[in-house]
C-alpha angles and dihedrals in degrees: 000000000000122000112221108229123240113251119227085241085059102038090053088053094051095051102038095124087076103069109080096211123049115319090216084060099063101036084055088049095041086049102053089055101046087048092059091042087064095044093056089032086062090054087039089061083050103057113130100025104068126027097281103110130063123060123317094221088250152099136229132214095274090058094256127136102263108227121219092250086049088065106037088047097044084049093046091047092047092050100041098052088041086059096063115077095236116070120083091182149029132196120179126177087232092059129077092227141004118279114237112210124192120225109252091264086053097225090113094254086151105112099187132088118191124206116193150162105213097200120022110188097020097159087068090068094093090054104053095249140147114277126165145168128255118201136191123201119191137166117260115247101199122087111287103243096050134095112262124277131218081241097062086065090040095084141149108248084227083066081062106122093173137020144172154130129219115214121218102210143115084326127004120260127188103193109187140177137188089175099276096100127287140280142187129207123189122223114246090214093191091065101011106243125142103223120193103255098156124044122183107008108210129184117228112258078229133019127191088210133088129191121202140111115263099185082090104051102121085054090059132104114264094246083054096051092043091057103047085056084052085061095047095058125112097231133113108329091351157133087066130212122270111214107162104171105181100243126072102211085055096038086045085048101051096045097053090048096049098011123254149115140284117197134182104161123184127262152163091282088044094024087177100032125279100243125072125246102213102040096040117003108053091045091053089030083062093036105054082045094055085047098056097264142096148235139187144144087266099275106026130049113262093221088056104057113119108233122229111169133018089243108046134145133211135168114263142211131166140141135096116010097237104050093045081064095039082060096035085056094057095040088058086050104051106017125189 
């Protein structure tokens, strides 16, 4: 006998009660996004065979060549959430500054705020491989029927009320949280439904894997460097596996499922860190919590980094609990 998998529509309905705020708020938010992840699924899928990949013959704000997938999925992303009736302001990594939306009755009604990257990874697309988009949802903190402040984006990770990335792989995966656990769903491409595969995505306490790139190592801190030699000994469970795959959602994703580490520490060449901290590491900062593992800049909580600008960078370290602490020690340790 054959039982029948739960939907995200569905999912989002059972466990309404833990989301704090209304329940028809975040299924129309979750749906709007779930809606634009099929649509540039559906190009991702199609790389290769029509005019999508390759550079866009532009820059974004970070100074990186924009893609043509970047664009398209940064556009499809912006129109789909405008057109629900919910949402009073946009940020994207790929935009200058955030887009503020009226309500329909344009006397500005709409509470969230979403932060997202549309394409992380993006470079990967020539190569065929995995990309995906992480998103942040928050409450607004300026008066509701007033156009949407800087402030409303600034935001603690720890304001986050939803987060979440979809990755585009070998099948496509939406992984959400609203601080009640985390859950994955699995895209049934051939009738486009997201179907709960994974409940209650947990780290392992400890991982033998660690993600970084170690083209820069002689760019690291000291108490990063002396940790990536720890994993390579030969002693106990160790030397542990390298796997570095290029993009965090599919890097993030890998190590939750199996335990390990991701680390992008900061350097001369990324004096403050290279990743930001609105648009990817408070989403995977709530996420890896809510998943039983940690993150930090190898001293601070992520989530509690203060934000000063849209834009802005920060080292950034999460994975399995115990081998966050295993780096932070060294890095207390051994410092820069």
């Amino acid at each position: 006998m054959t039982v029948k998998k739960q939907t995200l529509g569905e999912f989002i309905i059972e466990n309404q009660h833990s989301f704090k705020y209304s329940s028809g708020e975040l299924s129309s938010l979750l749906n709007s996004i779930r809606l634009a992840a099929k649509v540039v699924n559906h190009e991702v899928n199609k790389a290769g065979l029509v005019d999508i990949i390759g550079a866009y013959g532009d820059t974004n704000i970070q100074g990186e060549d924009q893609q043509k997938l970047d664009v398209y999925a940064n556009n499809k992303f912006i129109q789909t959430l405008t057109r629900r009736n919910i949402v009073c302001g946009i940020a994207s990594e790929e935009e200058d500054s955030f887009i503020s939306i009226n309500s329909i009755d344009e006397n500005h009604q709409n509470k969230y705020i979403v932060l997202i990257d549309p394409l992380d990874g993006s470079s990967n697309i020539d190569v065929n491989v995995s990309v995906g988009t992480i998103f942040s949802i928050y409450r607004r903190v300026t008066p509701v029927g007033t156009p949407v402040q800087l402030e409303d984006f600034l935001q603690k990770g720890s304001e986050q009320v939803a987060a979440g990335y979809v990755v585009y792989g070998t099948s496509t995966m939406l992984v959400y949280t609203t601080g009640d656990g985390v859950n994955g769903f699995t895209l049934n491409p051939a009738i486009g439904t997201f179907y709960l595969s994974h409940p209650n995505m947990t780290f392992p306490e400890d991982g033998n894997m660690y993600s970084v790139n170690e083209g820069n190592y002689l760019d690291f801190p000291l108490g990063v460097k002396k940790y990536i030699k720890y994993c390579q000994e030969e002693e106990g469970d160790r030397p542990y596996t390298s796997r570095y795959i290029g993009s965090l959602v599919s890097d993030f994703h890998r190590n939750m499922i199996k335990g390990g580490i991701y680390m992008y520490p900061k350097g001369s060449r990324n004096p403050n860190g290279k990743l930001r901290l609105l648009y990817e590491c408070n989403p995977i900062a709530f996420i890896a919590e809510q998943a039983n593992g940690k993150s930090s800049d190898g001293y601070t909580r992520t989530m509690d980094v203060e934000p000063t600008e849209l834009h802005q960078r920060v080292p950034f370290i999460c994975g399995s609990k115990n081998m966050v602490e295993k780096l932070e020690a060294f890095m207390e340790e051994f410092g820069e």
